[in-house]
Z-matrix of the N, CA and C atoms (Angstrom, degrees):
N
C 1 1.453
C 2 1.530 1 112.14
N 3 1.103 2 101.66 1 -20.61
C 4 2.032 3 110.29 2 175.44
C 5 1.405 4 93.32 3 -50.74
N 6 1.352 5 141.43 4 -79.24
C 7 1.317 6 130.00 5 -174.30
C 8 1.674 7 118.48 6 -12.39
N 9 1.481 8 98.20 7 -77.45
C 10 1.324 9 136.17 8 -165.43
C 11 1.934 10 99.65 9 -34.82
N 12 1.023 11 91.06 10 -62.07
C 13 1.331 12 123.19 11 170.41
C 14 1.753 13 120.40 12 -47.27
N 15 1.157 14 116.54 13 -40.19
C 16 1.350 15 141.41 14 171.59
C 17 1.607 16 93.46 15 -60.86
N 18 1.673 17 104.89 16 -75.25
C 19 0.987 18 117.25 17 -159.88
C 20 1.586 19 125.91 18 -50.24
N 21 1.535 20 111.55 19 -32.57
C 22 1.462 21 134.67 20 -177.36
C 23 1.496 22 102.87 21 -80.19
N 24 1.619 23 119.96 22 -25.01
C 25 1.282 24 89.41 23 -162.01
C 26 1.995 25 77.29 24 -84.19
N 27 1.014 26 137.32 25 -86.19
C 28 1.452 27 126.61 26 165.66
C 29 1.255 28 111.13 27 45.95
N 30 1.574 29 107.71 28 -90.51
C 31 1.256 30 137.22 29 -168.25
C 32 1.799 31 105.10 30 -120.90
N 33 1.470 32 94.37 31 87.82
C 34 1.708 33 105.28 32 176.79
C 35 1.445 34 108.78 33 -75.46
N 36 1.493 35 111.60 34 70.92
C 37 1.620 36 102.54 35 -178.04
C 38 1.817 37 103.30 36 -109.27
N 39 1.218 38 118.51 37 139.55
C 40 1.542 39 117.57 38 -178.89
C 41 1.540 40 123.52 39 -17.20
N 42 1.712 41 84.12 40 -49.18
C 43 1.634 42 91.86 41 -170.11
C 44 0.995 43 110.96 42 -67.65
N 45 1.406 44 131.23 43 -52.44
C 46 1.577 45 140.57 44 -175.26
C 47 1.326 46 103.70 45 -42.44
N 48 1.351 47 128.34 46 -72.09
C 49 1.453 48 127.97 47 167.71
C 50 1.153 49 128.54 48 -32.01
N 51 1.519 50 106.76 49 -54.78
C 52 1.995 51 98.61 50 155.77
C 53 1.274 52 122.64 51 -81.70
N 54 1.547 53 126.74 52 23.21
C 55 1.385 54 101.55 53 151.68
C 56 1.135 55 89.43 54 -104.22
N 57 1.224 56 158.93 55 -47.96
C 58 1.338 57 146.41 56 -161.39
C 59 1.493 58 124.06 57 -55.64
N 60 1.559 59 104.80 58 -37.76
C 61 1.234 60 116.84 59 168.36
C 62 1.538 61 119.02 60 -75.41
N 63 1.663 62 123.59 61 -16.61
C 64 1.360 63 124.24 62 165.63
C 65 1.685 64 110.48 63 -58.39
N 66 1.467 65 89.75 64 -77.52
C 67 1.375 66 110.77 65 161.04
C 68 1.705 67 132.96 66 -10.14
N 69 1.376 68 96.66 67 -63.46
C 70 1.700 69 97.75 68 161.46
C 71 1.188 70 108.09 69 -94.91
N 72 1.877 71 148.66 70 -1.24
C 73 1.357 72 117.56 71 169.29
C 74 1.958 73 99.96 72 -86.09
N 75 1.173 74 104.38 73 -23.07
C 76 1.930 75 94.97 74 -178.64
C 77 1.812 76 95.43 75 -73.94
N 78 0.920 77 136.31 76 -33.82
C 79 1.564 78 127.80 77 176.90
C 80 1.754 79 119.52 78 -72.30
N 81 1.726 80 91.34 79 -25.24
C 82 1.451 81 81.07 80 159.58
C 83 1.373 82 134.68 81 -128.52
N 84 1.526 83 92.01 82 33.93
C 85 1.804 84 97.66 83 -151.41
C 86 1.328 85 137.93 84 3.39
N 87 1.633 86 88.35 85 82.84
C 88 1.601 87 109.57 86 178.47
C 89 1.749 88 103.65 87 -115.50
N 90 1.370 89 109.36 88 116.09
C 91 1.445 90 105.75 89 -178.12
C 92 1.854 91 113.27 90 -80.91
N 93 1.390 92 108.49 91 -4.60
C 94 1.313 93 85.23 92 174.29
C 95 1.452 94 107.00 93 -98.29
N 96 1.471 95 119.42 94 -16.57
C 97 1.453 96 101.96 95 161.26
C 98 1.527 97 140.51 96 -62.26
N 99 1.440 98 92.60 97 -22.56
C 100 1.767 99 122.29 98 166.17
C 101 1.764 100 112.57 99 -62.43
N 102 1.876 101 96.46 100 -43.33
C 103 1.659 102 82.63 101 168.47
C 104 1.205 103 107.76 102 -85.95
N 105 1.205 104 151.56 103 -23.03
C 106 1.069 105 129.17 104 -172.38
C 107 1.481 106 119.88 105 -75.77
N 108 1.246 107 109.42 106 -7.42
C 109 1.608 108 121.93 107 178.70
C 110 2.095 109 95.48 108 -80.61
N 111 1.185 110 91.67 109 -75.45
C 112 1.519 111 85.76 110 156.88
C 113 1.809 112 126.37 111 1.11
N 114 1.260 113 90.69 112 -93.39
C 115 1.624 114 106.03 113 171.45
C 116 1.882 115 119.09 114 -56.06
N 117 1.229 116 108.56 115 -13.31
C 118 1.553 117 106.19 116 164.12
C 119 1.256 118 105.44 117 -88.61
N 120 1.410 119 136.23 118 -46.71
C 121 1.109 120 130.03 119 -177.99
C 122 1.667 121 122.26 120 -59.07
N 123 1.094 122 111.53 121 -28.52
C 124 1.861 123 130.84 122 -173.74
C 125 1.770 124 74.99 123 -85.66
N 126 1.081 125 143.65 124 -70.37
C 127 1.718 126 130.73 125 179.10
C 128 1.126 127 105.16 126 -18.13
N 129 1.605 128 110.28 127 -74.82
C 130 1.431 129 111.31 128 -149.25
C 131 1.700 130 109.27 129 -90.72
N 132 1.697 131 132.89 130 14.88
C 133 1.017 132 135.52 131 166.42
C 134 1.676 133 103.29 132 87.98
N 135 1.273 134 118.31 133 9.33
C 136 1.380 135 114.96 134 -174.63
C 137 1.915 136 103.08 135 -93.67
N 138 1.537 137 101.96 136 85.03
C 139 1.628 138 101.65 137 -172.84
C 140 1.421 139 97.49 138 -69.88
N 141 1.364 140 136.92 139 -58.44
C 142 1.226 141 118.72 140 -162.84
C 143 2.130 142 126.31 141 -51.68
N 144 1.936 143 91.51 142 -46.33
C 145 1.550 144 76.08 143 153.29
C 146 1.118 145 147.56 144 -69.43
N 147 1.365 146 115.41 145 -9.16
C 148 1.698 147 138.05 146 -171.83
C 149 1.740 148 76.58 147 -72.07
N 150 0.956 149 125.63 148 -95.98
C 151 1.835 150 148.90 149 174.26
C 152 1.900 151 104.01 150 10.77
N 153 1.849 152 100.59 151 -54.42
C 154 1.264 153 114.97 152 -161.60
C 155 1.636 154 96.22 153 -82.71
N 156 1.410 155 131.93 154 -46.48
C 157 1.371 156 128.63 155 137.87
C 158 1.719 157 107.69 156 1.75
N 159 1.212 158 85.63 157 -96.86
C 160 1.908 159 105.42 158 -152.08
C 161 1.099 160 78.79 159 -41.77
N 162 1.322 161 148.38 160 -93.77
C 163 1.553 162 152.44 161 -174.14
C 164 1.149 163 110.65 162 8.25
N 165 1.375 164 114.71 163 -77.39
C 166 1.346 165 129.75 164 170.51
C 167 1.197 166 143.83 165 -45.51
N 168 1.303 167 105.57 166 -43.46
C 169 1.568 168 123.50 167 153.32
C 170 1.602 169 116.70 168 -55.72
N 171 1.630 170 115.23 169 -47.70
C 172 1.006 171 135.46 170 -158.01
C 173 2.292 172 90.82 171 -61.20
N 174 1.107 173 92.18 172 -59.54
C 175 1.694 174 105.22 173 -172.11
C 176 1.852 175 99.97 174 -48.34
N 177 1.629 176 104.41 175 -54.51
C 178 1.584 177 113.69 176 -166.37
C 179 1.647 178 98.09 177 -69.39
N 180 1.323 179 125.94 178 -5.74
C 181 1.355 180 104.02 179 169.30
C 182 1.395 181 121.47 180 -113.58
N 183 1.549 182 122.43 181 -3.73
C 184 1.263 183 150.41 182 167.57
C 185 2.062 184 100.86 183 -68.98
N 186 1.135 185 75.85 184 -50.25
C 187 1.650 186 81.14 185 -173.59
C 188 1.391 187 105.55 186 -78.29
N 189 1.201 188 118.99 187 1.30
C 190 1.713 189 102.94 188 158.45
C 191 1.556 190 115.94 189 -131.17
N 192 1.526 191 100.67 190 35.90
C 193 1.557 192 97.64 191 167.94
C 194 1.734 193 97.11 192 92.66
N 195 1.036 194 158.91 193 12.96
C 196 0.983 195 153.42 194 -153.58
C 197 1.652 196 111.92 195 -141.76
N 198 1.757 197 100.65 196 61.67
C 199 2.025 198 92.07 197 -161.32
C 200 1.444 199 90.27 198 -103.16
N 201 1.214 200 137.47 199 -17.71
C 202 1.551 201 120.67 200 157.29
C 203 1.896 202 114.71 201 -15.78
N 204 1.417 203 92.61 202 -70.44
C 205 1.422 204 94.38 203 -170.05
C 206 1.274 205 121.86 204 -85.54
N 207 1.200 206 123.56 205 12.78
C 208 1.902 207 147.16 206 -144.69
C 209 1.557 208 75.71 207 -107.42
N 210 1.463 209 102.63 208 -75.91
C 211 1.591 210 94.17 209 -147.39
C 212 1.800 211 124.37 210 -49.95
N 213 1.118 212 109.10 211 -40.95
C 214 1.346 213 121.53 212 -165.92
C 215 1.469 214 101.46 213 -73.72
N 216 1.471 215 131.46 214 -14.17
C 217 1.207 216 130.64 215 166.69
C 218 1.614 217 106.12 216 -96.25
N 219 1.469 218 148.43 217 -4.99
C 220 1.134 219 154.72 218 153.92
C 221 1.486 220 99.26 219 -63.98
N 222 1.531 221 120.19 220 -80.26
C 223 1.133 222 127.54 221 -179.54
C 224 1.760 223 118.13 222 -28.05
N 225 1.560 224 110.02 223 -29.86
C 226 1.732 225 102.21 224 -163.68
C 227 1.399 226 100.32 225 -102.85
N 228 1.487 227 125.19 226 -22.57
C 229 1.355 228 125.61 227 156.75
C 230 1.168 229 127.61 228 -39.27
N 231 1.916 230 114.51 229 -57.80
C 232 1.349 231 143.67 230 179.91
C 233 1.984 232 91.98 231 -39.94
N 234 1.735 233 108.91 232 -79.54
C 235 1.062 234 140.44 233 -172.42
C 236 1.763 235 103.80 234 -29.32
N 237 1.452 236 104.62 235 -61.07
C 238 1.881 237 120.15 236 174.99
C 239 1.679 238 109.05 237 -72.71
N 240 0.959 239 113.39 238 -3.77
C 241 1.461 240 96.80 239 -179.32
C 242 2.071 241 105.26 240 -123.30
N 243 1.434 242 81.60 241 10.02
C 244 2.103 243 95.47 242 178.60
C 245 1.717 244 93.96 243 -101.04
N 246 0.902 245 122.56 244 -37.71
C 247 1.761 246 127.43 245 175.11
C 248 1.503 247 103.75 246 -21.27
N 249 1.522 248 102.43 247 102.98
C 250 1.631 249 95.74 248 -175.99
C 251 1.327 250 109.87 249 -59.61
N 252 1.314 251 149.76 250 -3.54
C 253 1.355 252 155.86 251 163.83
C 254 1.691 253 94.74 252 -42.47
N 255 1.271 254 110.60 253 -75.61
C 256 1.936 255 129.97 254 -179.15
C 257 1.739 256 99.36 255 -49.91
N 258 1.053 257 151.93 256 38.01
C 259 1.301 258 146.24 257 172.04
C 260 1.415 259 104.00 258 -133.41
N 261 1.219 260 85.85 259 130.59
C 262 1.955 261 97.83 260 172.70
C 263 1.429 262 98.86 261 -88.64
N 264 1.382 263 100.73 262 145.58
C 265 1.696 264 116.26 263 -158.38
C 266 1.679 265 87.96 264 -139.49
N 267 1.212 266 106.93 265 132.08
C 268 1.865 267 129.02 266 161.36
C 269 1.322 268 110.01 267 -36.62
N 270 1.005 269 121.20 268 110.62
C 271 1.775 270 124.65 269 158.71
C 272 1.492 271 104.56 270 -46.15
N 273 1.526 272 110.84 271 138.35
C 274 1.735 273 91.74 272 154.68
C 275 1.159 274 110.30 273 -104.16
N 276 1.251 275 112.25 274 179.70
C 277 1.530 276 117.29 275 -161.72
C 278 1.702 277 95.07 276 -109.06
């Protein structure tokens, strides 16, 4: 994540910050770094990583006793990643 990190401060663009901040909250399962990756991604219009966020967060706060706030961030992932837009669809021939 040292890269990542390099790279964002460089180029402070939303996304960079939420991948960096994904990146080190799944390495250290820290869910508020997970939301805060979250909230860069909803910045920079990137819903599907925002989606993979909440997910993530959603598990790292479940997994420590904390499903109050788990679910409703499981639930909006589920919701963003059902967007028939996000579905791979059959070519026709």
């Amino acid at each position: 994540t040292e890269g990542l990190r390099v790279m964002a401060e460089r180029q402070p663009t939303p996304t960079l910050r939420g991948i960096h901040d994904l990146c080190r909250g799944l390495l250290t399962c820290d869910a508020d770094r997970l939301l805060a990756a979250e909230k860069s991604f909803e910045v920079a219009g990137r819903l599907l990583y925002q989606a993979y966020a909440q997910e993530n967060a959603s598990v790292v706060l479940a997994g420590t006793g904390r499903l109050a706030p788990s679910r409703p961030l499981l639930a909006a992932a589920l919701v963003e990643a059902d967007r028939p837009s996000r579905r791979k669809t059959k070519r026709k021939r």
